[in-house]
Every structure is written in structure tokens, then in C-alpha cells.
NUTORMI-350442 format. One record per residue: x, y, z of N, C-alpha, C in turn; residue in three letters. Coordinates in steps of 0.001 Angstrom, whole numbers, padded with zeros to 6 digits, always signed. Layout:
N
XYZXYZXYZALA;...
// end
This chain:
120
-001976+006606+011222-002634+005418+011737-004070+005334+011230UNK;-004518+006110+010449-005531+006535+009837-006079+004572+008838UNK;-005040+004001+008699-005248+002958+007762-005719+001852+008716UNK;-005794+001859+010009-005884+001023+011073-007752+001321+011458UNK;-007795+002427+011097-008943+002815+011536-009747+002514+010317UNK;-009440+002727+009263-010133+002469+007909-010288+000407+007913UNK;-010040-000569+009159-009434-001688+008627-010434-002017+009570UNK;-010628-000755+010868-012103-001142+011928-013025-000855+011416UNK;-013007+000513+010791-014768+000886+010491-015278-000601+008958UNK;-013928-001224+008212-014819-002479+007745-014526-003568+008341UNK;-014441-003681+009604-014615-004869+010025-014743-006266+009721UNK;-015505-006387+009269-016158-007801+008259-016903-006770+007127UNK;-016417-006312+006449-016605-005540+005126-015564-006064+003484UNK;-016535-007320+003079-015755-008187+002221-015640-007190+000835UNK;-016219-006775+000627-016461-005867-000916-015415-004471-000302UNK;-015049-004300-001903-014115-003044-002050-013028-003474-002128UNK;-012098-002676-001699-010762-002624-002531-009420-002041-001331UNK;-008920-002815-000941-007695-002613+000328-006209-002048-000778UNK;-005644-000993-000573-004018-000681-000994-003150-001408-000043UNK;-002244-001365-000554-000856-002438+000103-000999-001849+000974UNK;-000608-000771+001480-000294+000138+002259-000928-000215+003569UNK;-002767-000132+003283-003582-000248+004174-003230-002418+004762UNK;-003195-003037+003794-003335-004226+004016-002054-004508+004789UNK;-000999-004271+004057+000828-004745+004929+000895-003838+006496UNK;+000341-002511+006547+000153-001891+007955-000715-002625+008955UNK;-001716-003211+008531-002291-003980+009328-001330-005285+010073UNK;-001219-005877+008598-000179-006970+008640+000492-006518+010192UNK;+001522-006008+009862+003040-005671+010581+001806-005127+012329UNK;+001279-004282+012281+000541-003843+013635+000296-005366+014291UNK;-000450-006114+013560-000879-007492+013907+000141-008146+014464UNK;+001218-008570+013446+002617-009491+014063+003185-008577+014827UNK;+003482-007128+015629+004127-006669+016715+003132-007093+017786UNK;+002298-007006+017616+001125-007337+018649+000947-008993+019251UNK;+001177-009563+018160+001217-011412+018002+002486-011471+018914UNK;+003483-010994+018694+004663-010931+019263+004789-010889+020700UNK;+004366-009352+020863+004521-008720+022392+003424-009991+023192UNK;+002399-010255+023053+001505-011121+023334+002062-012441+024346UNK;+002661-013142+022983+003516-014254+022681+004509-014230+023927UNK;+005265-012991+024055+006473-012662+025346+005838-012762+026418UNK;+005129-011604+026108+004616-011639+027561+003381-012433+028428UNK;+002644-013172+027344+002083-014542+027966+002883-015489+028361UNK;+004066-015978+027616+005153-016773+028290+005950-016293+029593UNK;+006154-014878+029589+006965-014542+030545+005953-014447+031892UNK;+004734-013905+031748+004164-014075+033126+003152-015054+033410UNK;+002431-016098+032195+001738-017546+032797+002473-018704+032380UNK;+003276-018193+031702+004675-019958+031515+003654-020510+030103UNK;+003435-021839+030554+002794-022307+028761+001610-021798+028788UNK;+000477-021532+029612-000181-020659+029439-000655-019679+028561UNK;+000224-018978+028309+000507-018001+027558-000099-017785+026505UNK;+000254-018998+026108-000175-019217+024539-001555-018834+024190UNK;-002468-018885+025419-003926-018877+025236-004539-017257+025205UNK;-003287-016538+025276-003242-014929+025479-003136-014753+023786UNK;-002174-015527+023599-002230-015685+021743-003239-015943+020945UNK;-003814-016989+021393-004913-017544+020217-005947-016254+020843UNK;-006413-016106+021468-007640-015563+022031-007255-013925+021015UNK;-006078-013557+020782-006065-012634+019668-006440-013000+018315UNK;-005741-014070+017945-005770-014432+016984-007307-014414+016741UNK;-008102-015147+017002-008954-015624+016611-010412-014190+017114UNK;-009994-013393+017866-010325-012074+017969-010016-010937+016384UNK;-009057-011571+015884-008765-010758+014538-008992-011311+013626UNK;-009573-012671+013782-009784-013073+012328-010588-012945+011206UNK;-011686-012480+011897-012609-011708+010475-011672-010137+009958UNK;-011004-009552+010622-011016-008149+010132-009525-008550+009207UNK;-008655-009771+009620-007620-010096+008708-008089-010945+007430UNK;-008833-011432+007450-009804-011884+006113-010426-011196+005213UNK;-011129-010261+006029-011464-009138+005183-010432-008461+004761UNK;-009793-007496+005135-008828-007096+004413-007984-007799+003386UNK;-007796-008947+003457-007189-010059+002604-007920-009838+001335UNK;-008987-010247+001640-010353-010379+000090-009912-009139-000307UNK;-010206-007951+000323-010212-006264-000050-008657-006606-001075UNK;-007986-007089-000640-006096-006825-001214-006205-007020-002960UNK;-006765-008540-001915-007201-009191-003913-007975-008922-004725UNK;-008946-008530-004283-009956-007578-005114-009182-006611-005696UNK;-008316-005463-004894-007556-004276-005386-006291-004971-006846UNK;-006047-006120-006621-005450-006984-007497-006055-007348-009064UNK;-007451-007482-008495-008258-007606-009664-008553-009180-009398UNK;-008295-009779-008358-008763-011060-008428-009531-011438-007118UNK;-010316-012485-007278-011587-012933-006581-011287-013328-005281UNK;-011948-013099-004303-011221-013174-003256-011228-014746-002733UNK;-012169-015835-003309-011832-016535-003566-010008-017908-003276UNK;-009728-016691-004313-007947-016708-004324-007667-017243-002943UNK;-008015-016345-001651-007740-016849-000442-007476-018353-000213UNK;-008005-019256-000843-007763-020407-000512-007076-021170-000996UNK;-005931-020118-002153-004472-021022-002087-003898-021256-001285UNK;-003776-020567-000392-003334-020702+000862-003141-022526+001698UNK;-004281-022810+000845-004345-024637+001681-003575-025367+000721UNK;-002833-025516+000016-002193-025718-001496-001082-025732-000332UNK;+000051-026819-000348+000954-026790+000582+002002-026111+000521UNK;+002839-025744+000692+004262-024776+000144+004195-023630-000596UNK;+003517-024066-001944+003232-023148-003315+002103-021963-002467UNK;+001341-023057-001716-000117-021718-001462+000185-019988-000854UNK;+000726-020246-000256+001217-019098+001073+002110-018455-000220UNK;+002462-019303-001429+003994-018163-001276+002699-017693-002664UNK;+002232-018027-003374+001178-017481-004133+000416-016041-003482UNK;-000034-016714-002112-000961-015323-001748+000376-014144-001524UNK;+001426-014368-001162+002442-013341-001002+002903-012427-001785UNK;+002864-013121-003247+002818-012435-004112+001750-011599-004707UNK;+000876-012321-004452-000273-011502-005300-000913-010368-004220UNK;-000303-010263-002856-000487-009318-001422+000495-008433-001930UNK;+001165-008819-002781+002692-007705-002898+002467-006720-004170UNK;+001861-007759-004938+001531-007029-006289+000791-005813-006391UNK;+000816-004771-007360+000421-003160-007465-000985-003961-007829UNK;-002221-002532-007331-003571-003054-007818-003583-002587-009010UNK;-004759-002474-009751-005321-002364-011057-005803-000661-010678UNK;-004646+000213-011643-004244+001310-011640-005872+002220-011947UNK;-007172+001376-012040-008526+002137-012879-009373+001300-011923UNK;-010776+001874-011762-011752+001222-011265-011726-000195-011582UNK;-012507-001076-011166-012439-002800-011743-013704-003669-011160UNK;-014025-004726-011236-015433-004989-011216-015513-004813-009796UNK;-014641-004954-008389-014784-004908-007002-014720-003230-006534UNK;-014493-002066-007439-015045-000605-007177-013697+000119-007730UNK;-013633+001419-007248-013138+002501-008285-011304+001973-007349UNK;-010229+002514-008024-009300+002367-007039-008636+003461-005889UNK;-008346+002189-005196-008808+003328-003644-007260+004390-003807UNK;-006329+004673-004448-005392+005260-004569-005944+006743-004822UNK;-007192+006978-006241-007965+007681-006556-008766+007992-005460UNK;-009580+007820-004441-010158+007714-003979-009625+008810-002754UNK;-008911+007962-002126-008393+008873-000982-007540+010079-001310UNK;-006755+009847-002635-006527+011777-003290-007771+012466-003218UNK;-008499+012238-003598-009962+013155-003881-010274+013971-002544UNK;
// end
């Protein structure tokens, strides 16, 4: 769980370089959490609920941004990129891929790669 903790101490830490690993663990922690939330705001305030949701959401949204930029950076591309995402259909499935894609196996202009890094 070590990658969860590496995702708090950068918080809003846009520079550097996120591994799949670290970025998709977040991911998946996030949507079990979005989930359980989701149940159990419906199951014990009815529509309510929902406000148990956003109030996460929007509680995680710098540290899921950041890590985002970090992904694409590790990609080799600008984090920028993030805003295919508003591009209708095509956008989302763009960032999916390029969230899926291996980083740039050598240091690169956003820092050394973190694969190297955490062997050391």
C-alpha cells in the first residue's frame, strides 16, 4: 500500500513521473471507495446519499489530477494532454490509452524514471 502513500505525500505535486502501477492502484482504491460510498449513502439517507459521493469526489480531486499529469509525464507527454478528456467520445478513450501505455524506459524532460528509482 506503499503506492497510496507515495500518491499523499504528493498531494498536489504536478512535476515528476507516476508508474501505472502507482496511478491504476489509486485508480481502483478510489472506485471501491466511490462505490462503497455510493451504497451506503443510498442505503442509509435515500437520495441523499449522493452528497456522501460528491463531497469525496471533489475531496480527491487535486490528488487524482495530479497523479494523472505524473502518468503522462511518465509517458513522455505534457500533462496538458489531460484535456482530451473534453473531446467527446474519442477524449476519455485517448487518455485510457495513453494511462495504459509503458513510460519512457530512461529519464525524460519531467525526471529520471521512477521504475529506476524505486530499485535503487
Amino acid at each position: 500500500m506503499h503506492w497510496y502513500l507515495d500518491v499523499l505525500k504528493k498531494y498536489a505535486t504536478f512535476s515528476g513521473r507516476a508508474r501505472r502501477k502507482e496511478y491504476w492502484m489509486y485508480t481502483l482504491f478510489n472506485v471501491v471507495i466511490l462505490m462503497a460510498l455510493l451504497a451506503l449513502g443510498f442505503a442509509v439517507l435515500g437520495e441523499n446519499g449522493v452528497y456522501l459521493y460528491l463531497a469525496y469526489m471533489v475531496a480527491v480531486l487535486v490528488p487524482t489530477l495530479a497523479v494523472t499529469v505524473r502518468r503522462l509525464h511518465d509517458t513522455g507527454r505534457s500533462g496538458w494532454w489531460y484535456f482530451i478528456t473534453f473531446v467527446p467520445l474519442v477524449g476519455p478513450i485517448v487518455l485510457l490509452v495513453f494511462t495504459c501505455s509503458g513510460g519512457t524506459p530512461a529519464p525524460n524532460q519531467y525526471g529520471p524514471d521512477p521504475k529506476l528509482v524505486s530499485a535503487a
